[in-house]
N, C-alpha and C positions, 0 to 999 in steps of 0.2 A: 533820696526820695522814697526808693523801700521800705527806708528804717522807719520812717515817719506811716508812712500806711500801714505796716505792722504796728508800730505804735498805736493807731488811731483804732485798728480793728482792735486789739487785744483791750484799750479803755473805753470800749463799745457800752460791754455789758452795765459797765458802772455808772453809766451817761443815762442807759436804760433803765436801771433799779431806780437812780435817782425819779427819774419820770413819776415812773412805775409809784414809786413813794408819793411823792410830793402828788400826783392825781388823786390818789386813794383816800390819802386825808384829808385835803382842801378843796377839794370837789368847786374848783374855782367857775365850773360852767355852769351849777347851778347857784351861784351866787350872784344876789341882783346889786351888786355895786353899782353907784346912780356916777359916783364923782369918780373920774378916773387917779387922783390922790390917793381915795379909797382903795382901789384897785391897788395900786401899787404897794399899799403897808402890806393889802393882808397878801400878797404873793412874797412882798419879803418875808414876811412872820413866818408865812405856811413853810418858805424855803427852806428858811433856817431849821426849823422843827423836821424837815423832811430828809437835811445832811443829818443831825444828829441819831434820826432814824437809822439812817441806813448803817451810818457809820457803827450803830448800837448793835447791829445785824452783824455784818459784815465782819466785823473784829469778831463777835460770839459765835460766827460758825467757823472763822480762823482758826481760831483760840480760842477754846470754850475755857479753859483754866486760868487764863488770867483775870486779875482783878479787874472788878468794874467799873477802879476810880480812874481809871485809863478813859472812862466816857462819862460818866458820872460824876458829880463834886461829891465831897463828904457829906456835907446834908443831904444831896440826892439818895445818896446811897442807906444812909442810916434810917432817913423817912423809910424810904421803900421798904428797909427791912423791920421797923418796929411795925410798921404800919398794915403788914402782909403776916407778922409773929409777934402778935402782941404779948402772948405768953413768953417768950424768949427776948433772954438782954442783948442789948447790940451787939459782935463781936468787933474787937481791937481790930481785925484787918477785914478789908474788905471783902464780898463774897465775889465770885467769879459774876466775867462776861455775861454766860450763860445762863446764872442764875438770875443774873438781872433782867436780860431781853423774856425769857421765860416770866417770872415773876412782872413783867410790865404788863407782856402779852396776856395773860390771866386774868388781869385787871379787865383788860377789852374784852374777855371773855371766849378766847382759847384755852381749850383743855387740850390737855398733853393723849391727844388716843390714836394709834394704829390709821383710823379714818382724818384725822386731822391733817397728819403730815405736817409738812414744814409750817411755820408761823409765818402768816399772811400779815400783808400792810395794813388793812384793815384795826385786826386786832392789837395790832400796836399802837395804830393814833389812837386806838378809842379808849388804849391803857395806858398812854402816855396824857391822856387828858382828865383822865381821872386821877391818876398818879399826882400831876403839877397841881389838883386841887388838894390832896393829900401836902402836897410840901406846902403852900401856901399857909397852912392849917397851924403846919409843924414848925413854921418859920414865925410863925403871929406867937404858938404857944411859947416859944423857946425865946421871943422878947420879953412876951410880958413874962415869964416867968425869970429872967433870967440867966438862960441853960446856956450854957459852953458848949 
């Protein structure tokens, strides 16, 4: 019975970030859902977007050096970087964790300064939403044109 209260405290905090996440971005109490159907998609959606948050977090302050297609697909990834360096060609391997929660958070409109500190939930949904309009873009061009 210890082992499991230990267990439960120590995956407290990640129950918490989850929250933490998933409020920030989907701001579910000011949304006037009339149909509770409604309700239900956008608290899936928001969810979903809200692990892969954290999970983008989580691994990048682990592991800042490993690559980001451990969270990201290949297209995610190569969007984000042509889309962020347009003057520079994709690199063959992917960029790290780090470069990517950074680089998303940027997009929301965190800068990297002394008074910032750590990257907030905020600036991540609001660069993960600008980000997926970027893929959508990069995903239309790379039809019609063709691209592998």
């Amino acid at each position: 019975m210890s082992v499991i209260k230990i267990w439960v405290y120590e995956t407290r905090w990640i129950i918490e970030e989850f929250h933490k996440a998933w409020k920030s971005g989907c701001s579910v109490e000011a949304r006037r859902l009339q149909k509770p159907k409604n309700l239900e998609r956008f608290v899936v959606t928001s969810a979903h977007i809200a692990v892969r948050l954290l999970q983008l977090r989580c691994l990048a302050y682990q592991n800042p050096e490993r690559p980001c297609d451990e969270v990201l697909g290949q297209d995610e990834w190569q969007c984000l970087y042509a889309t962020t360096n347009p003057t520079s060609s994709n690199p063959r391997e992917p960029p790290t964790l780090q470069w990517a929660m950074r680089t998303i958070a940027k997009l929301g409109g965190w800068r990297n300064t002394k008074r910032n500190g750590r990257i907030g939930w905020m600036s991540l949904w609001k660069g993960w939403f600008r980000f997926q309009e970027r893929l959508v873009a990069w995903k239309s061009a790379k039809r019609f044109h063709h691209i592998e």
